[in-house]
C-alpha positions as CSV (number, residue, x, y, z in Angstrom):
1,X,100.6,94.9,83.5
2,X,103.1,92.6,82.1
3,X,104.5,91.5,85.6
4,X,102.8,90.5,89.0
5,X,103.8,92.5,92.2
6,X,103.0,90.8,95.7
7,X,102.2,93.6,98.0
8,X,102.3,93.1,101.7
9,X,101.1,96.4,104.3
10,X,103.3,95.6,107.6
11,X,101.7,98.5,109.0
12,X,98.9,101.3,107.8
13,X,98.6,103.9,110.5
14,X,95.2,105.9,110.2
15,X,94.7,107.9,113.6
16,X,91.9,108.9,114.6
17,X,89.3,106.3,113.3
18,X,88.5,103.3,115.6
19,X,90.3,100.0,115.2
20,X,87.1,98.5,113.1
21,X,86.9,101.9,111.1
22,X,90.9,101.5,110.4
23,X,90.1,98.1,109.2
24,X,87.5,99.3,106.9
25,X,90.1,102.1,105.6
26,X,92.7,99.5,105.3
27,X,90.4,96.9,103.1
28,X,90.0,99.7,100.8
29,X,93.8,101.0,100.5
30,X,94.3,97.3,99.6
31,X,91.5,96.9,97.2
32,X,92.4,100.2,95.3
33,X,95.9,100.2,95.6
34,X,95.9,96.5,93.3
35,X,93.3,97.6,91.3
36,X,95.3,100.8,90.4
37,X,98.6,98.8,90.0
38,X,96.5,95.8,87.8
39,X,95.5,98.4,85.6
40,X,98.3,100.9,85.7
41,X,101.8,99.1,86.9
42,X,104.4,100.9,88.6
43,X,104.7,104.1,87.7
44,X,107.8,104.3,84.9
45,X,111.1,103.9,86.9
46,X,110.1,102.4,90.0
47,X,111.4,98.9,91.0
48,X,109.5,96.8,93.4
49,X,112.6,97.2,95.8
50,X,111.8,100.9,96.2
51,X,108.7,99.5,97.7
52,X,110.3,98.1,100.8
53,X,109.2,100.9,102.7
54,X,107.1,104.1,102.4
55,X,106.2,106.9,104.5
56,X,103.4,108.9,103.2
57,X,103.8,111.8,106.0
58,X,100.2,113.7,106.2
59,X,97.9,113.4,103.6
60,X,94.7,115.8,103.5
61,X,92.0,113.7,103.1
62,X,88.5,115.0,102.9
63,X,85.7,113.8,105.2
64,X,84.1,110.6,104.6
65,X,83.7,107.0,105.1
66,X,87.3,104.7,106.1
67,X,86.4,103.6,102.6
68,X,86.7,107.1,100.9
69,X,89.7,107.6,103.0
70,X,91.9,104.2,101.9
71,X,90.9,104.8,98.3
72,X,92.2,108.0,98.5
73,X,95.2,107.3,100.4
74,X,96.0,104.5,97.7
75,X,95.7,107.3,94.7
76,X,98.0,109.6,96.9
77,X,100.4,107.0,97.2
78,X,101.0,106.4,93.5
79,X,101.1,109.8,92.7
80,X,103.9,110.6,95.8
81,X,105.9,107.4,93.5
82,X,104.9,109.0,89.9
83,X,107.0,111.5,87.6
């Protein structure tokens, strides 16, 4: 990536789980949303501003651990931003 992006989730709403299991969802979001954006970027012709705020609606996400669920919900999220 030839530029740094400073990301900052004001708020990650996961209902459902218990506030320690959100956390654990929320880590991992984090975690594989940088990892995806160190090693991808943006996708092509988003701008950090378009960032400022994002509503991913419902997402199907399968059963699983919080951790399974925030890596999938950071995956989703880049593809709801991609061509």
């Amino acid at each position: 990536m030839s530029g740094a992006v400073t990301l900052h989730i004001g708020a990650l709403a996961l209902p459902g789980l218990s506030e320690a299991e959100a956390a654990r969802a929320a880590r991992a979001f984090e975690a594989e949303l940088a990892a995806l954006l160190e090693r991808h970027g943006l996708p092509p012709g988003i701008r950090p501003a378009d960032l400022e705020r994002i509503d991913l609606g419902r997402l199907p996400v399968g059963a699983g651990t919080p951790e399974a669920m925030g890596r999938e919900l950071a995956r989703a999220l880049l593809r709801r931003l991609g061509p």
